[in-house]
One Martini backbone bead per residue (centre of mass of N, CA, C, O) as a GRO file, in nm:
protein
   91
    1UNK     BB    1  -2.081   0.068  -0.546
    2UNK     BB    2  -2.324   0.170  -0.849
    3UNK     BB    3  -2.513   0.343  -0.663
    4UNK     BB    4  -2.643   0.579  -0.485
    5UNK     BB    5  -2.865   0.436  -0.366
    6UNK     BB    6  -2.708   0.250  -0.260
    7UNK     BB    7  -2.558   0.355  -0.059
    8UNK     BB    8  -2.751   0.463   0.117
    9UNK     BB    9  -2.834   0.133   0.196
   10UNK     BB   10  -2.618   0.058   0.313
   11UNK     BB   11  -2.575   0.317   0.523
   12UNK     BB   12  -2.814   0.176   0.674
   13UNK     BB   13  -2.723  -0.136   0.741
   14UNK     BB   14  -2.399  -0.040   0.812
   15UNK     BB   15  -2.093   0.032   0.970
   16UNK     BB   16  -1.870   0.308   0.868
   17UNK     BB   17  -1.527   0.445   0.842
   18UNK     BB   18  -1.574   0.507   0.537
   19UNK     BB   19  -1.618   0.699   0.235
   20UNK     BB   20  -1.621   0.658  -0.137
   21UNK     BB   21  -1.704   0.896  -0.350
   22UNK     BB   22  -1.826   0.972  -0.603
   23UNK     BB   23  -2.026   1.206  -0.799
   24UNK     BB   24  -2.067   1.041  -1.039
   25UNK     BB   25  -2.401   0.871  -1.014
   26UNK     BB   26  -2.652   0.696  -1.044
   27UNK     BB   27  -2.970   0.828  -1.001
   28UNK     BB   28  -2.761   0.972  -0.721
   29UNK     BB   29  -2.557   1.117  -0.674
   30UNK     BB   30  -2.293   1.186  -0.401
   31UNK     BB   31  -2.404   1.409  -0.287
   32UNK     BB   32  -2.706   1.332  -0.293
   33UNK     BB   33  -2.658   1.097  -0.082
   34UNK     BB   34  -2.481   1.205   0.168
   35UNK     BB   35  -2.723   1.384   0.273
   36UNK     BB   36  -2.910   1.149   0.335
   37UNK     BB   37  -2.699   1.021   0.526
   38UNK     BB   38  -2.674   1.276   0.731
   39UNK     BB   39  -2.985   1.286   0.774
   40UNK     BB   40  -2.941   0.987   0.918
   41UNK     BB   41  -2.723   1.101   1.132
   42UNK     BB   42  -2.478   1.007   0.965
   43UNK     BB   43  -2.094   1.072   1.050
   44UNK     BB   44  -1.913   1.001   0.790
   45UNK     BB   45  -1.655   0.996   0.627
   46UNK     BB   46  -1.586   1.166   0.315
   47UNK     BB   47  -1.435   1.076  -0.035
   48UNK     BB   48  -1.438   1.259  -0.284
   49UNK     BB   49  -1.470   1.232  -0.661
   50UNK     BB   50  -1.328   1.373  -0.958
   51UNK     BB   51  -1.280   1.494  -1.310
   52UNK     BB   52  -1.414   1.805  -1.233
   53UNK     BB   53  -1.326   2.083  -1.154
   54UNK     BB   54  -1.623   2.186  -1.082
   55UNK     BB   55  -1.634   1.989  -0.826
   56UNK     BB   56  -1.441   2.120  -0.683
   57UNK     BB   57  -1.559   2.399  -0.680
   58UNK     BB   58  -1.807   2.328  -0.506
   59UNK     BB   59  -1.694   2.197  -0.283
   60UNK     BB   60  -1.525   2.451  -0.201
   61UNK     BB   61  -1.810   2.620  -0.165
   62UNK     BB   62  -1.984   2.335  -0.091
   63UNK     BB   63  -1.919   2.231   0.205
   64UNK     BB   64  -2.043   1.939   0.325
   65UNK     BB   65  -2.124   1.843   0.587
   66UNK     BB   66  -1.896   1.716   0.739
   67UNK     BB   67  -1.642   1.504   0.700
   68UNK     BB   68  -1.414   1.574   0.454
   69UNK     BB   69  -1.312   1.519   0.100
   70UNK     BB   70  -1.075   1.577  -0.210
   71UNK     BB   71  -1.053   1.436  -0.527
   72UNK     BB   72  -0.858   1.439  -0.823
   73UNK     BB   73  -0.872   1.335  -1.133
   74UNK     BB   74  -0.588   1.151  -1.114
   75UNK     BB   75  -0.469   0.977  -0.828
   76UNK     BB   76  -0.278   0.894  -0.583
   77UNK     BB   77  -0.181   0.650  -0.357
   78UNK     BB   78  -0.107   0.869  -0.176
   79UNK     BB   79  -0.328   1.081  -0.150
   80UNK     BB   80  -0.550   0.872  -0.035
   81UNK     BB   81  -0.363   0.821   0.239
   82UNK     BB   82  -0.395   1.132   0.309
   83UNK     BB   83  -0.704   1.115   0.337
   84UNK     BB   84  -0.757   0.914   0.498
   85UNK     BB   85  -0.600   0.980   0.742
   86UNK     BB   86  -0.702   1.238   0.841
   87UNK     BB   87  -0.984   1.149   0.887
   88UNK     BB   88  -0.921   0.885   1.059
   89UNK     BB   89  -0.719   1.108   1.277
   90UNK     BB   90  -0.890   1.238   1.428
   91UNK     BB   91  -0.959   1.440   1.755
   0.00000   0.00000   0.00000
């Protein structure tokens, strides 16, 4: 999707096992997109992304609740993979 917008009415009509969202897109936020799916209480896992350092610092400061993580841009195609497996391997 191309705005946070888009994203929270995606994820409100249909399920998804992974969301992948920039921090900074159109409209709202990744970070405020993912606390609205998260209050409509869908606890899909996701991995944050941006290339601004104090993103990363806010992440580890403010980690918003429910399975996530960060990567830093730009990211590999290992890191990514290994962002993915952890995230939808947990038991």
């Amino acid at each position: 999707v191309s705005t946070g917008k888009e994203l929270v009415e995606k994820a409100s009509q249909r399920s998804y096992d992974l969301i992948i969202s920039d921090v900074i897109m159109p409209q709202l936020s990744g970070w405020k997109s993912i606390k609205k799916i998260r209050e409509q209480g869908n606890k899909v896992p996701v991995i944050f992304n941006s290339g601004l350092i104090k993103d990363k610092e806010l992440y580890e400061t403010l980690k918003p609740e429910g399975d996530s993580s960060f990567l830093l841009k730009p990211f590999s195609r290992q890191q990514l993979m290994q962002a993915v497996n952890s995230l939808l391997n947990k038991t």
